[in-house]
C-alpha positions, 0 to 999 in steps of 0.5 A: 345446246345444253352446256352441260351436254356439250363436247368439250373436246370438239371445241378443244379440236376447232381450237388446235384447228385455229392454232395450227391455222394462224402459224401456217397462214402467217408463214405462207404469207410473210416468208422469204420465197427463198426460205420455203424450202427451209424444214420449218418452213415445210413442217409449218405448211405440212401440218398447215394442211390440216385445219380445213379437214378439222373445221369441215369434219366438225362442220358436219359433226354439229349438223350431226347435233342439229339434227339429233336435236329435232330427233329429240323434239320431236320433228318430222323429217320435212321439218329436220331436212328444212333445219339442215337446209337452213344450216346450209343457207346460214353457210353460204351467206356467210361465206359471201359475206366474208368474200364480199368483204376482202373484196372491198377491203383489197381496193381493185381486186377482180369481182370473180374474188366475190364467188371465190370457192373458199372453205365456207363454200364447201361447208355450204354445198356439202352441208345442202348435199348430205342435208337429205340425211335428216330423213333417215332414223339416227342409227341409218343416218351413221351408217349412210353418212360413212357410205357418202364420206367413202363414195365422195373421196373414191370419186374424186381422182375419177371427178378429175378425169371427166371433161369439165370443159363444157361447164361454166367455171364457177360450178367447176370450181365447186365440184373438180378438185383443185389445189386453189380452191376447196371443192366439194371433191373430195372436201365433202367427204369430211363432212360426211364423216362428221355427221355420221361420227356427230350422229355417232356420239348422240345415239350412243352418249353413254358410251362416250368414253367407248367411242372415244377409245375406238376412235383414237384406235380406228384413226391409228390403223386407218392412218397406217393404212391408208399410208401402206395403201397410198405407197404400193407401184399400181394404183386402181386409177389410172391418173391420181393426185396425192396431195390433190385428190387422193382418196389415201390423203382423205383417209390419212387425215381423217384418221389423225382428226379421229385420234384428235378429237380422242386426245382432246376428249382426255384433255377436257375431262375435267373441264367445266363448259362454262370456263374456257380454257386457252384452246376452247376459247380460240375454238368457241370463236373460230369463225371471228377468228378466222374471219379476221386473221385473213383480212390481216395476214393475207389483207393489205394491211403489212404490204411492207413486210409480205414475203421479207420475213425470216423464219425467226421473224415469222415464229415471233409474228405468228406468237405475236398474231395468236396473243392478238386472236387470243384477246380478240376471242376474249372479247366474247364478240359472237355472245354480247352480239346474240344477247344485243339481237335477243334484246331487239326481238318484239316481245311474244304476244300473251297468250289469248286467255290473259286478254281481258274479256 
């Protein structure tokens, strides 16, 4: 992507994204059990359910990016669906890798911790499952990708209802919500949101400023919303989950994510893409980010003081483990490792007319 093209405030987002992670993680991670009924405690892992909506959004609004980027190539829409295809193999694979690490790394853990449903799993299915979107023009694929985020968080309550008895767990796992993994029920929906809101931004890029105005606008009432909606006596199903599978709870957090993403874009305006600023910088490296933190907070590593800290102790951890994230993102690791792979790649052959004949 050019730089100078680039939305500034995406990666300010995936940055809050991060933050917002690092605290809620370490808390949930190092606190006294009898402490998590302490108000900051539970302010902590309320907003703490926000960044995965926020990375899972933003996954779908770069394949939204990806794919307005063959547009402009050129490629036909075999080519583009086998781009998007690829975005989503790139997904899984990475996902494996990051489960077949924390595996070998937590000496004796069951091989089912391989397969695990993590948030790079649900980018992976979701990112293949909307993947056919790259057949359609640009202005269809907003709309169709809306349809899909709306379709995907209806179904889920309903997805629950089903008898999944008869299916191998691994694929329940995948699909039926579940509060320990992050199933395409409802999870995909943000992705689809994503896309169409990423198709959104490309097709009409002169009127970024509109958008963004309309975003924060559009996030404010369907959080109101989707708030009254979520607290009327009757229900038009029959067995629902809040906090599990609610469609109500997908709309909430998608319009917060909407007005986010408007906040950041006022943020950033006068930002240079090529200077990163705190927030950017922690967005530009998530996924290194997040990849180490897990191992760290989650990992082995500080068995000595899982479930002993105080809320103070944990505050002063979490500051202390996002100076640590900081200077790791600093290193600018993902960068010199592209530049190291550029250098290993064999020369292109010269063109058949500069061979002497």
């Amino acid at each position: 992507m050019d730089p100078t093209d680039r939305v500034l405030a995406l990666d300010w987002l995936r940055g809050l994204g991060v933050l917002i992670m690092l605290q809620g993680h370490l808390f949930n991670s190092f606190a006294r059990a009898d402490l998590h009924n302490h108000p900051v405690y539970v302010l902590s892992q309320f907003i703490g359910g926000m960044p995965a909506p926020i990375f899972l959004f933003l996954v779908g609004v770069t394949l939204g990016f990806r794919l307005d980027r063959g547009d402009r190539q050129g490629l036909p829409p075999a080519a583009r669906l086998r781009s998007a295809l690829k975005r989503a193999a790139f997904l899984a694979a990475i996902a494996f890798a990051f489960r077949l690490q924390l595996w070998i790394f937590a000496w004796g853990n069951p091989w089912t911790e391989i397969v695990r449903v993590d948030v790079l799993n649900c980018m992976a299915l979701g990112v293949a499952a909307l993947s056919p979107v790259a057949l359609l023009a640009p202005p269809k694929r907003i709309t169709w990708c809306a349809a899909a985020g709306l379709v995907i968080a209806a179904s889920a309550p309903l997805v629950n209802m089903l008898d999944w008895s008869g299916v191998p767990w691994l694929i329940r796992n995948y699909l039926v919500p579940n509060k320990a993994y992050f199933s395409f029920f409802p999870g995909a929906a943000y992705i689809a949101f994503g896309v169409g809101f990423g198709a959104l931004l490309r097709t009409a890029a002169p009127a970024r400023d509109r958008i963004m105005q309309w975003a924060a606008c559009f996030g404010l009432a369907l959080v109101v919303a989707a708030h009254y909606f979520s607290n009327l006596p009757f229900s038009i199903y029959p067995n629902s989950d809040f906090w599990l599978n609610s469609p109500g709870l997908i709309f909430i957090r998608f319009g917060i994510v909407l007005v986010l993403v408007a906040a950041g874009y006022v943020w950033t305006a006068g930002q240079q893409p090529e200077k990163l600023a705190f927030m950017r910088r922690l967005g530009t490296n998530s996924l290194l980010i997040y990849w180490v933190h897990v191992e760290l907070v989650y990992g082995r590593w500080f068995w000595f003081a899982k479930e002993r800290l105080t809320i103070g102790e944990c505050a002063a951890s979490s500051v202390l483990l996002i100076a640590l994230m900081y200077s790791l993102a600093t290193l600018n690791l993902p960068t010199h490792i592209k530049r190291r792979l550029r250098r290993w790649k064999p020369a292109a052959p010269a063109p058949e007319s500069a061979w002497p004949r």
